[in-house]
DSSP file (Angstrom, degrees, kcal/mol; ACC not computed):
  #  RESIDUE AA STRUCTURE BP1 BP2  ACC     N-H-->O    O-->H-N    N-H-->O    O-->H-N    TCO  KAPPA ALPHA  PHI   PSI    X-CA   Y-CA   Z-CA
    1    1 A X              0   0    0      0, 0.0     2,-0.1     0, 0.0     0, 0.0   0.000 360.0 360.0 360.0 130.6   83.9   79.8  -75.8
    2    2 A X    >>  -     0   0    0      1,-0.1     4,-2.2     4,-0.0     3,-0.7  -0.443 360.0 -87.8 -96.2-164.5   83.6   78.5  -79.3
    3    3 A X  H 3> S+     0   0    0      1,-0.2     4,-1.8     2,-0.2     5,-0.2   0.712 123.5  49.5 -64.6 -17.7   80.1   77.8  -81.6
    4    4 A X  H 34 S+     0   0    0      2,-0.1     4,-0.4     3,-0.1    -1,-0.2   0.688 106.8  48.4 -95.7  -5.5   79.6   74.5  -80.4
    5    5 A X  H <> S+     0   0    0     -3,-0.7     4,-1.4     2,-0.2    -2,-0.2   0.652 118.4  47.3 -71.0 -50.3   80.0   75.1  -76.7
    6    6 A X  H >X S+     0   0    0     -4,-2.2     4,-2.6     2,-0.2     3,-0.5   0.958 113.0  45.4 -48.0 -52.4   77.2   78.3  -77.4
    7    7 A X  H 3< S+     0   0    0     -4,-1.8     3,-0.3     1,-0.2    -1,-0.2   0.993 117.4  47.9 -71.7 -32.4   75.0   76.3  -79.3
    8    8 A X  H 34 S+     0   0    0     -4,-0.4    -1,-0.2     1,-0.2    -2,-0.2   0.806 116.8  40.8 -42.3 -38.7   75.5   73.5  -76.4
    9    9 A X  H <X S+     0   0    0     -4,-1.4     4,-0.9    -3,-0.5     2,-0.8   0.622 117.0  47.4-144.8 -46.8   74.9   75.8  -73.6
   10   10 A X  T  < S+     0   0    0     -4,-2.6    -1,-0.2    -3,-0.3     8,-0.0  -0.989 105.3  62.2-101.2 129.3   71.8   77.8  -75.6
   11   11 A X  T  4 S+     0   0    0     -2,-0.8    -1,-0.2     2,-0.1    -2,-0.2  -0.606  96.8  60.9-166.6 -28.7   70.2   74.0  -76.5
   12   12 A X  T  4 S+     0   0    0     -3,-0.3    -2,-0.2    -4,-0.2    -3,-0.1   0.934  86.3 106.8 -77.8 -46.4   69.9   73.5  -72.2
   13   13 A X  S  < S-     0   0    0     -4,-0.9     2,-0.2     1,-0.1    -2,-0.1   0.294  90.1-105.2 -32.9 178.9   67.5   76.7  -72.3
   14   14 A X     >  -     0   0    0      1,-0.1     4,-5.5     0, 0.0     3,-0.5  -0.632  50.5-104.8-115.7 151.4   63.4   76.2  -71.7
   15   15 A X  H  > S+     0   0    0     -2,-0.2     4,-3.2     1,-0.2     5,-0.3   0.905 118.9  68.6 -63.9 -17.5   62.4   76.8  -75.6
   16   16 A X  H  > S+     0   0    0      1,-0.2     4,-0.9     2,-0.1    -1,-0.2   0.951 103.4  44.3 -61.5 -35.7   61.0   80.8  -74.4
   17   17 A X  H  > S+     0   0    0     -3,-0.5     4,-2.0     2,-0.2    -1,-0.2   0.790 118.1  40.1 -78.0 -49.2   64.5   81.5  -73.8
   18   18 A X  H  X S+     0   0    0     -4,-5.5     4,-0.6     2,-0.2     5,-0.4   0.993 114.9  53.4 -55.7 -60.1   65.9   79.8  -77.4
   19   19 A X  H  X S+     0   0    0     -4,-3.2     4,-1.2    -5,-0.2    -2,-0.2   0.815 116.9  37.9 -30.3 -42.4   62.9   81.2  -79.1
   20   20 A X  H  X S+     0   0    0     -4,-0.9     4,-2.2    -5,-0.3    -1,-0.2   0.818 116.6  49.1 -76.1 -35.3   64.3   84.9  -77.4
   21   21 A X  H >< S+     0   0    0     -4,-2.0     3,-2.3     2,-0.2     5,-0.2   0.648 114.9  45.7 -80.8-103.1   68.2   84.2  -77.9
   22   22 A X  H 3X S+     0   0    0     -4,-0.6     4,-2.0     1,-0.3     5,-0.3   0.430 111.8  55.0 -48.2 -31.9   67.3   83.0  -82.1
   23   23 A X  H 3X S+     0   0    0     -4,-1.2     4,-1.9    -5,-0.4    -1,-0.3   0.959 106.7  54.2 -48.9 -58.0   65.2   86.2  -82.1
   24   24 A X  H <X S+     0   0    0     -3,-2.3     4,-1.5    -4,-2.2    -1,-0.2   0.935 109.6  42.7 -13.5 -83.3   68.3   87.9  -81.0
   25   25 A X  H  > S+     0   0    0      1,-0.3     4,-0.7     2,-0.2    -2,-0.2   0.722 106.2  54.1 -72.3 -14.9   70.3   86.9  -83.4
   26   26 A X  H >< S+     0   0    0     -4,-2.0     3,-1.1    -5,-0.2    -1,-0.3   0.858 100.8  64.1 -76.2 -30.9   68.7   87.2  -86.1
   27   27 A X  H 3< S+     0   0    0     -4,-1.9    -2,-0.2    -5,-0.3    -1,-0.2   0.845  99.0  55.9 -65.5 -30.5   68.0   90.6  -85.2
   28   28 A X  H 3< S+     0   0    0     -4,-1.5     2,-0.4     2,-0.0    -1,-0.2   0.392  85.2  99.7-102.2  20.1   71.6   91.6  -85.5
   29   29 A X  S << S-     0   0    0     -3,-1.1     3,-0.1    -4,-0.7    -3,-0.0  -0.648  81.4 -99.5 -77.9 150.0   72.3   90.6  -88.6
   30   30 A X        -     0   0    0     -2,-0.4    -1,-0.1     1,-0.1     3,-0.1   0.045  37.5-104.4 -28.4 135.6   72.4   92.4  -91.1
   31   31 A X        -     0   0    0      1,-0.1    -1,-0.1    -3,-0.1     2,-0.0  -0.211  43.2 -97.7 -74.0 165.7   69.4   92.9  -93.8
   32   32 A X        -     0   0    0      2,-0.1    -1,-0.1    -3,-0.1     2,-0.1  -0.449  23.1-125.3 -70.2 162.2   69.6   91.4  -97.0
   33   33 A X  S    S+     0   0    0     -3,-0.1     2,-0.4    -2,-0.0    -1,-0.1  -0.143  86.2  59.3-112.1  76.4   70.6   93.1  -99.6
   34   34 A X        -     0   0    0     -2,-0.1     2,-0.3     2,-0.0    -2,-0.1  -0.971  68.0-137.7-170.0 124.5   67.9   92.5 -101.6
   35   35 A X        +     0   0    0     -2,-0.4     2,-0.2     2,-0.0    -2,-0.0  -0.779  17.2 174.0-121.6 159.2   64.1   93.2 -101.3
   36   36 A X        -     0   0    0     -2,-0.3    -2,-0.0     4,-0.0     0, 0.0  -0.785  25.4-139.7-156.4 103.7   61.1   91.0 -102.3
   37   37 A X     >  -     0   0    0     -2,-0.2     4,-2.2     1,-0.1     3,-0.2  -0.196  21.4-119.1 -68.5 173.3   57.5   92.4 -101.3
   38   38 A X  H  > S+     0   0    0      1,-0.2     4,-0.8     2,-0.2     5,-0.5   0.862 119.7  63.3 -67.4 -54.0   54.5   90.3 -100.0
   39   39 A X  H  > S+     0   0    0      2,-0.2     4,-1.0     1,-0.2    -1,-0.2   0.780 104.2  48.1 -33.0 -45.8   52.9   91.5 -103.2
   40   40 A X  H  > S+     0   0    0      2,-0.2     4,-3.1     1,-0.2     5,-0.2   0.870 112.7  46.0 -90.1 -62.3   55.6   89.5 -105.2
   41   41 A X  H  X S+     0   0    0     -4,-2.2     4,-0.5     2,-0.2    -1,-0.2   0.480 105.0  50.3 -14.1 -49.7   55.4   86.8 -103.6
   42   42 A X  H  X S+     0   0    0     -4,-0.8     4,-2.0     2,-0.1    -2,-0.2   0.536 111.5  54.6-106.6 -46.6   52.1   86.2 -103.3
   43   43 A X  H >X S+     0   0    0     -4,-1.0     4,-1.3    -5,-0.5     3,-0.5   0.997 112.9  47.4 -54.9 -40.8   52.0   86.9 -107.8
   44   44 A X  H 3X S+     0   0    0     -4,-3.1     4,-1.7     1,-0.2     5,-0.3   0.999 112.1  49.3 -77.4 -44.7   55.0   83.9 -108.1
   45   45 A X  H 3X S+     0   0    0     -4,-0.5     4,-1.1    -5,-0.2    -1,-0.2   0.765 115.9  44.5 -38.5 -41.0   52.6   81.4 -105.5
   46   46 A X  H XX S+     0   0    0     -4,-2.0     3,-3.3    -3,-0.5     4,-1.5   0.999 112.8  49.0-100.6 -84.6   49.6   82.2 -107.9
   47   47 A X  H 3X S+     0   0    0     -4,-1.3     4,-1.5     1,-0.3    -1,-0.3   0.558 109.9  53.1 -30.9 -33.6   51.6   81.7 -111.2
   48   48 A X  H 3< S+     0   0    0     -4,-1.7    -1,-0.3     2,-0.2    -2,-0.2   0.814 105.5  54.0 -73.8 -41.5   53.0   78.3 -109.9
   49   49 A X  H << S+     0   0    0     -3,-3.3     3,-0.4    -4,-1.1    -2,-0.2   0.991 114.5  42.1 -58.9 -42.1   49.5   76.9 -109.1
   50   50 A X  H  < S+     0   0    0     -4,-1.5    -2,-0.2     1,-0.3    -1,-0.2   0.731 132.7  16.3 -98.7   2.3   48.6   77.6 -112.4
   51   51 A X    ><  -     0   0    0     -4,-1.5     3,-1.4    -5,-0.3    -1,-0.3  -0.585  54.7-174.4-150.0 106.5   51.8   76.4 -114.1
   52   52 A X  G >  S+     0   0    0     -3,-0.4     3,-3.2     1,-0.3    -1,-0.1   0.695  73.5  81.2 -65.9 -51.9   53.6   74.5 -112.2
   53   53 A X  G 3  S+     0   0    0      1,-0.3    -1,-0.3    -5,-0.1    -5,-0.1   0.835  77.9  70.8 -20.2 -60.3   56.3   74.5 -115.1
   54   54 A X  G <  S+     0   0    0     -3,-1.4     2,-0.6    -7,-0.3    -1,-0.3   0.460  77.3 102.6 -73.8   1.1   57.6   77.8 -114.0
   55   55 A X    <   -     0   0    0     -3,-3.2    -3,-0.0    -7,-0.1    -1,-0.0  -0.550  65.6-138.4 -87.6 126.4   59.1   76.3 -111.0
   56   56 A X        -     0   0    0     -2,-0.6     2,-0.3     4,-0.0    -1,-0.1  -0.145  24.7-119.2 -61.4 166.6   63.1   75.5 -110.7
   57   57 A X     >  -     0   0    0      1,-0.2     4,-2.8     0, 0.0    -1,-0.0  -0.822  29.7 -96.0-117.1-173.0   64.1   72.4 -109.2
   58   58 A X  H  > S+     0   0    0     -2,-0.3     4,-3.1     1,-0.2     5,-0.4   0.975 119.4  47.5-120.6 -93.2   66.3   72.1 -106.1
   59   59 A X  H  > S+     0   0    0      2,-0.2     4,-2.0     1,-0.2     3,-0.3   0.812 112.3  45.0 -22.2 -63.5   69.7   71.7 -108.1
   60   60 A X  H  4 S+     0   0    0      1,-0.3     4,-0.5     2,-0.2    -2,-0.2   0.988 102.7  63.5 -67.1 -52.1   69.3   74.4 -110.5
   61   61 A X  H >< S+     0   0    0     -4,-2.8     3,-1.1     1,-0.3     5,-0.3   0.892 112.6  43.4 -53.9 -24.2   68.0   77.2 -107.7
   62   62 A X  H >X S+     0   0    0     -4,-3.1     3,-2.5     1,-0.4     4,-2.5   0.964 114.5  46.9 -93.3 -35.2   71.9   76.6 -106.1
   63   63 A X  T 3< S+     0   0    0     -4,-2.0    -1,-0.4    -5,-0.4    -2,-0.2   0.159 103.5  53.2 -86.6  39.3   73.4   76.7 -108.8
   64   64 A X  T <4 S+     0   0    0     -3,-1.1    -1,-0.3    -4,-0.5    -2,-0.2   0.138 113.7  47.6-125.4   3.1   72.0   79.5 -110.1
   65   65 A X  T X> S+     0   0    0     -3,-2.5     3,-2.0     2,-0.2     4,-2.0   0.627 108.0  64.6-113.6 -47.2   73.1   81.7 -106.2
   66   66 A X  H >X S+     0   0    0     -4,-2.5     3,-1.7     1,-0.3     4,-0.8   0.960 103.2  36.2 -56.6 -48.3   76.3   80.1 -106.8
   67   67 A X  H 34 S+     0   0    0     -5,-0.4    -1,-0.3     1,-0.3    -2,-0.2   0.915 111.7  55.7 -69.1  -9.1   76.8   82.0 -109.9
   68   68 A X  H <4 S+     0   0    0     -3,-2.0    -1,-0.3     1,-0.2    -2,-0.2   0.778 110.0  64.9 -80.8 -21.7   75.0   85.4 -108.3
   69   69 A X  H <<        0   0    0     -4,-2.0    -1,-0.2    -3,-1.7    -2,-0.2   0.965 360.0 360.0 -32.9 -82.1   78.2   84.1 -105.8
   70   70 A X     <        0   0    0     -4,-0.8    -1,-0.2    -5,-0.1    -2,-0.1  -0.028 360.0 360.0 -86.7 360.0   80.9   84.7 -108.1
């Protein structure tokens, strides 16, 4: 069975059952490798209301993983 037969197949489920399978899978990936507290988070949100400036746009934030890619 390939991925587009799965995702067909998991798409027929009642949404408790999708909800359960994406839960799944997510669970057995892997973590990132990379950590980012609540803490951190919450300081960039704060810093954006009050200057909005400090925000990327759309464009730059991929190209800026593409090069953390390379």
């Amino acid at each position: 069975m390939d991925l587009e037969e799965i995702a067909l197949e998991a798409s027929q489920l009642d949404e408790e059952s999708r909800a359960s399978l994406a839960s799944r899978l997510l669970q057995s990936l892997s973590p990132p490798d990379h950590s980012v507290t609540d803490q951190e988070v919450f300081q960039r949100m704060k810093e954006a209301e009050e200057d909005p400036s400090v925000m990327i746009g759309h464009d730059e934030f991929v190209a800026g993983i593409r090069r953390r890619g390379n």
